[in-house]
C-alpha positions as YAML, in Angstrom:
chain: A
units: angstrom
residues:
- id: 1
  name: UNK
  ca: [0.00, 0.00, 0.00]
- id: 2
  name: UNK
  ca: [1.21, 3.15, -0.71]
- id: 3
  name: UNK
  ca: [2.12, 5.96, 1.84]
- id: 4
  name: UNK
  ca: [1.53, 9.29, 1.50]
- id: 5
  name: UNK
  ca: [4.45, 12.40, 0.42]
- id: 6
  name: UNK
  ca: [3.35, 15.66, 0.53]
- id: 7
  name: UNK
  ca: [5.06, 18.42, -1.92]
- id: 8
  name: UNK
  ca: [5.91, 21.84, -0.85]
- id: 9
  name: UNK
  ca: [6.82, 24.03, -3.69]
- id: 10
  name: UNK
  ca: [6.41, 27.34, -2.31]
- id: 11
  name: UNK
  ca: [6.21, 29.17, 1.43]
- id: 12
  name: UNK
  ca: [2.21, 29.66, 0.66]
- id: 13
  name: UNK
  ca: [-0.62, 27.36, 0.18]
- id: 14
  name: UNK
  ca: [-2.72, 28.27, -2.62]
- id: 15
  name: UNK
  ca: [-2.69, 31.14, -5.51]
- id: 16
  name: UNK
  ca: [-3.42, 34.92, -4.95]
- id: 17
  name: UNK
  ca: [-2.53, 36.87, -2.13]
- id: 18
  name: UNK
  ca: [1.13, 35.80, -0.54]
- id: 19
  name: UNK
  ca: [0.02, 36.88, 3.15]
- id: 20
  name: UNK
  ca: [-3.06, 34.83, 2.72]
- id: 21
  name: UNK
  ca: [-1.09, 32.23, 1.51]
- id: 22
  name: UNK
  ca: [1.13, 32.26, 4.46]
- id: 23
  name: UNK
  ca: [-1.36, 32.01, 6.90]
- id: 24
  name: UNK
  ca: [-2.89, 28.63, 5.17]
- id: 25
  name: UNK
  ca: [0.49, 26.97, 5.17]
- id: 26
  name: UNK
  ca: [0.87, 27.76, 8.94]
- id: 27
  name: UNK
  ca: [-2.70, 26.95, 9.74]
- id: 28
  name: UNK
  ca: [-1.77, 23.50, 7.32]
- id: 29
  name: UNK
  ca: [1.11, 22.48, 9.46]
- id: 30
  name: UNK
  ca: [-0.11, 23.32, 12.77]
- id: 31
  name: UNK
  ca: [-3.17, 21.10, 11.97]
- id: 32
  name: UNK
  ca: [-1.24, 18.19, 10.70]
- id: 33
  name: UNK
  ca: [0.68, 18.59, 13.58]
- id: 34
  name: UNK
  ca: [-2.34, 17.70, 15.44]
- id: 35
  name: UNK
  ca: [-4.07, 15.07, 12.93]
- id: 36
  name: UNK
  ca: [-3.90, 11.66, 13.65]
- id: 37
  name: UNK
  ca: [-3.26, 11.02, 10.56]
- id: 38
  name: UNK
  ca: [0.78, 11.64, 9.15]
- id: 39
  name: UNK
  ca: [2.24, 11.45, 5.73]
- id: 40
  name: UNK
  ca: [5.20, 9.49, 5.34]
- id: 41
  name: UNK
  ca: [7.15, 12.15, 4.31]
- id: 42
  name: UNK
  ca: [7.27, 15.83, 3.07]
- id: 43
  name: UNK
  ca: [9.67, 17.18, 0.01]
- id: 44
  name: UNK
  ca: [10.31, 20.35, -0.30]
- id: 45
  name: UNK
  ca: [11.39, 22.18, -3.43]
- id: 46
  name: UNK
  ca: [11.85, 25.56, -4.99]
- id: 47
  name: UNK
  ca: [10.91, 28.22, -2.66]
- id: 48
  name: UNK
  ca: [9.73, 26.04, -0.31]
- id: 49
  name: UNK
  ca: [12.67, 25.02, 1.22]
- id: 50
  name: UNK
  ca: [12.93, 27.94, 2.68]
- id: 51
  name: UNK
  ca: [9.98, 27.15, 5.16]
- id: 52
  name: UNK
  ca: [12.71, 25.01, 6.69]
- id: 53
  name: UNK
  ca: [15.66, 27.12, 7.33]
- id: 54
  name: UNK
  ca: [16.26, 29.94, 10.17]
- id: 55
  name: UNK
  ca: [13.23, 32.76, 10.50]
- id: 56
  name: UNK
  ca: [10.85, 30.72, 8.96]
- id: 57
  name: UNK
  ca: [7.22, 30.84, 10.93]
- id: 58
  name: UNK
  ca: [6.67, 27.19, 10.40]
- id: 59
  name: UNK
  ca: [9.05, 25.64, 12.20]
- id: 60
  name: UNK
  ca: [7.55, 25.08, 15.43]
- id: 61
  name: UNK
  ca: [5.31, 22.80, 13.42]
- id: 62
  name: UNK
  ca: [7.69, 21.48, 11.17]
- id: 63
  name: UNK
  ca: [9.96, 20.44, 14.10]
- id: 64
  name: UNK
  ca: [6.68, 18.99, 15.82]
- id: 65
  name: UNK
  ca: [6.19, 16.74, 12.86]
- id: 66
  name: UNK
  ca: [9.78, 15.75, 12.67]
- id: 67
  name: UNK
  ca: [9.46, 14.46, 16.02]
- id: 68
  name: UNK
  ca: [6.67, 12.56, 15.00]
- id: 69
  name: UNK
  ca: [8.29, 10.35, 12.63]
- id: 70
  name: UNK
  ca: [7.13, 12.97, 9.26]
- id: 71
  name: UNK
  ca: [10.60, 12.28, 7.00]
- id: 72
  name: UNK
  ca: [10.73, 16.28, 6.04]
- id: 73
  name: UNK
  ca: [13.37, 16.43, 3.40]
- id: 74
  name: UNK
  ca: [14.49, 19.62, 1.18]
- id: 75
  name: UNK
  ca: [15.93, 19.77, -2.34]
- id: 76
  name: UNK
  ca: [19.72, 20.17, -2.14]
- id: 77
  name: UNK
  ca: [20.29, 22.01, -5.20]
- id: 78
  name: UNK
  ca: [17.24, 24.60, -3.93]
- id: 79
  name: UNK
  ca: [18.69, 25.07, -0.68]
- id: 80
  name: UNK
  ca: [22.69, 25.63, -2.44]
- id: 81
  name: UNK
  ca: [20.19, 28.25, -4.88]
- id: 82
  name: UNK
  ca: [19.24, 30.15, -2.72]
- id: 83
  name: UNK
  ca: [22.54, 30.27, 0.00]
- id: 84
  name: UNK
  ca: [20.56, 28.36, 2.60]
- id: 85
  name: UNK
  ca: [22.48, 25.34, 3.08]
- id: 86
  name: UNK
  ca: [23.80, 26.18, 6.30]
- id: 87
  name: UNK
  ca: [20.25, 27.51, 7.51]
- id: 88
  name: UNK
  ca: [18.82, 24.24, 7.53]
- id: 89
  name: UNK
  ca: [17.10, 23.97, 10.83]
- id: 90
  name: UNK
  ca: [14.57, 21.10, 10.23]
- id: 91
  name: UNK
  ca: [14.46, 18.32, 8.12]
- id: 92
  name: UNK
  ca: [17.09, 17.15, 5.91]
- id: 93
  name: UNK
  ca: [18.80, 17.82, 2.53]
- id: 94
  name: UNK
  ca: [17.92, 15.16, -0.18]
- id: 95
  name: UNK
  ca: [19.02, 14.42, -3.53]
- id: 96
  name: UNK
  ca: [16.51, 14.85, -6.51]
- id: 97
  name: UNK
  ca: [16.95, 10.97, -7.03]
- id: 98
  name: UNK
  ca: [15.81, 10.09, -3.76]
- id: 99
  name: UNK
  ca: [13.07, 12.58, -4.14]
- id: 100
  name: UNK
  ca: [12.11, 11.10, -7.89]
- id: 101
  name: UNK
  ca: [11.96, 7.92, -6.27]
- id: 102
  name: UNK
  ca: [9.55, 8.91, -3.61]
- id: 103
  name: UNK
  ca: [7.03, 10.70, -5.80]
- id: 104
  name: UNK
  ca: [7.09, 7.18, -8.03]
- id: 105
  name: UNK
  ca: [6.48, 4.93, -5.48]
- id: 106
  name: UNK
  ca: [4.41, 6.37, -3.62]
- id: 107
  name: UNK
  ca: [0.78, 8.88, -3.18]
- id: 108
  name: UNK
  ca: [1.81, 12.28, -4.15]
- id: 109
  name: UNK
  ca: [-0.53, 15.15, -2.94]
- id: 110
  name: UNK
  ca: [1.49, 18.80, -4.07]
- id: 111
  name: UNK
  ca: [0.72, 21.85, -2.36]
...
């Protein structure tokens, strides 16, 4: 059976307005934090990485999910992008093989 990855591509959930957008992703995290329910893991790519690196809002959540057993894992070449590497607070850095792999053998739902 396969397990759930989730797919962050940006810092906002949804189209439109960024604030708006910022304020769903928190309100996302904080309430899978709280769900019974976990995905296996989360990837993170593009922009989205950078909900895992220093200043980010999320990471009280993100952390909380960690600790949970949620694999949160962020595109290496996106974090070395945008100069984050060493800001990495949460999760881990991945290769896009690894990540390929994921998203083909298992459910994919992309936010």
């Amino acid at each position: 059976m396969a397990q759930k990855v989730i797919v962050i591509q940006g810092e906002g959930l949804g189209r439109g307005d960024e604030n708006l957008g910022s304020l769903l992703m928190a309100n996302f995290f904080r309430l899978l934090a709280d769900s019974q329910a976990k995905p296996k893991s989360i990837i993170f790519w593009n922009a989205g990485v950078r909900l895992l690196c220093e200043g980010s809002p999320m990471l009280e959540y993100l952390k909380t999910l960690e600790e949970q057993g949620v694999d949160l894992v962020a595109c290496t070449t996106c974090l070395e992008y945008f100069g984050l590497r060493e800001q990495l607070v949460a999760g881990k850095p991945t290769t896009m093989m690894k990540s390929i792999s994921a998203v083909m053998s298992d459910e994919v739902i992309t936010l």
